[in-house]
N, C-alpha and C positions, 0 to 999 in steps of 0.2 A: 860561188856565184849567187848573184839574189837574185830573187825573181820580185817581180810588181806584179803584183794582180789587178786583172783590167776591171773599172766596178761596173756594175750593171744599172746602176744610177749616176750615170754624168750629172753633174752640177752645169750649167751653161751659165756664162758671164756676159753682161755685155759689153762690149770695147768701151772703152774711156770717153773718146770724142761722141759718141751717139749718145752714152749718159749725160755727160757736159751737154749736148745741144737739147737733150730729153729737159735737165732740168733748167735751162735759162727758156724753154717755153713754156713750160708753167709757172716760173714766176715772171714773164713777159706777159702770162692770162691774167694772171691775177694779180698786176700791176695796173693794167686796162679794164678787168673790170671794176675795180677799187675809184679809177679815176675819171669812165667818160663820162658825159655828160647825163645827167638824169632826164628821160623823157618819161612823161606823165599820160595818166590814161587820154581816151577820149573822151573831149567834152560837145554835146551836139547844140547847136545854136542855129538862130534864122538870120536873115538881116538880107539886106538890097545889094547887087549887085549890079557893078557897071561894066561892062565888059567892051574892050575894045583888043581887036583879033583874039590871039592866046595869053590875053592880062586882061585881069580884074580886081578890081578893088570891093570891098564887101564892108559894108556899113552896118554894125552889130552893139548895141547897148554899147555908144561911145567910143569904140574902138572900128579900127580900119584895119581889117587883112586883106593881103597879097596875093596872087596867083600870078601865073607865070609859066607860059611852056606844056608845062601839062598838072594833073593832081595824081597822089600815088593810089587814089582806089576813088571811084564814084560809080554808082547804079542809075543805071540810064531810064528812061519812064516807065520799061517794059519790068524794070525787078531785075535784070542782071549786071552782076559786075563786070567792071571793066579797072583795066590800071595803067596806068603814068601811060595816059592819053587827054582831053581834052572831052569835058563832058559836053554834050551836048545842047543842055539845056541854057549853055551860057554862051549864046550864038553873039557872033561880032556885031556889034553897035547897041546889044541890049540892054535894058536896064531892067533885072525881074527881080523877084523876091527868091531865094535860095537856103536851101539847109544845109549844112556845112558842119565839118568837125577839126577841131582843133586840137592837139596837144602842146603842153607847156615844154620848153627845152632850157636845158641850163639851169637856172636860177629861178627862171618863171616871171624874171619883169618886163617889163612894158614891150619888151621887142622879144620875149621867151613864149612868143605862141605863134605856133604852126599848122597852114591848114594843110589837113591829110586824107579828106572825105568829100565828097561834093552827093547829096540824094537828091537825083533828079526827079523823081517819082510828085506829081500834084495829090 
């Protein structure tokens, strides 16, 4: 008769299908991050705004940005943040002077800049 001795060190495996799904999400990450789209720091700039309800349009050294709905972070006059709500200082029907921040998305042309900032702060 032979005997097996039990070892005091098991080796643990992992199943086949967990490996297989372990390794098609690391190269589904780093497929994504190899490929989205490049978004660039923030740049701060002044320029006029028009505002009518939750849109605005912002006249800045030749160029026209967008808003719409809400902006994802702005500081209200008081110095605190707030996000993806509607700043205040850009009341329906005005037209004021505004600071604002944009980053570049994509490729960075002519339609690769997004505003992501609004400082309400005078």
């Amino acid at each position: 008769m032979t005997t097996i001795e039990r070892s005091t060190n098991p080796t643990r495996t992992v199943p086949l299908p967990l490996l297989v799904a372990m390794v098609l999400a690391a190269v589904a990450a780093a497929v994504w991050f190899v490929a989205r789209p490049s978004v660039g720091a923030v740049t701060w700039a002044t320029g006029e705004a028009q505002v009518t309800g939750t849109q605005a349009t912002i006249e800045s050294d030749g160029r026209t940005y967008g808003l719409s709905g809400s902006v994802a972070e702005w500081t209200d006059e008081a110095g605190a943040t707030n996000q993806l709500t509607w700043p205040t200082c850009l009341a329906d029907g005005a037209t004021a002077p505004v600071r604002f921040g944009w980053v570049t998305y994509g490729d960075g042309g002519d339609n690769g800049r997004v505003v992501v900032a609004v400082d309400c702060r005078r």
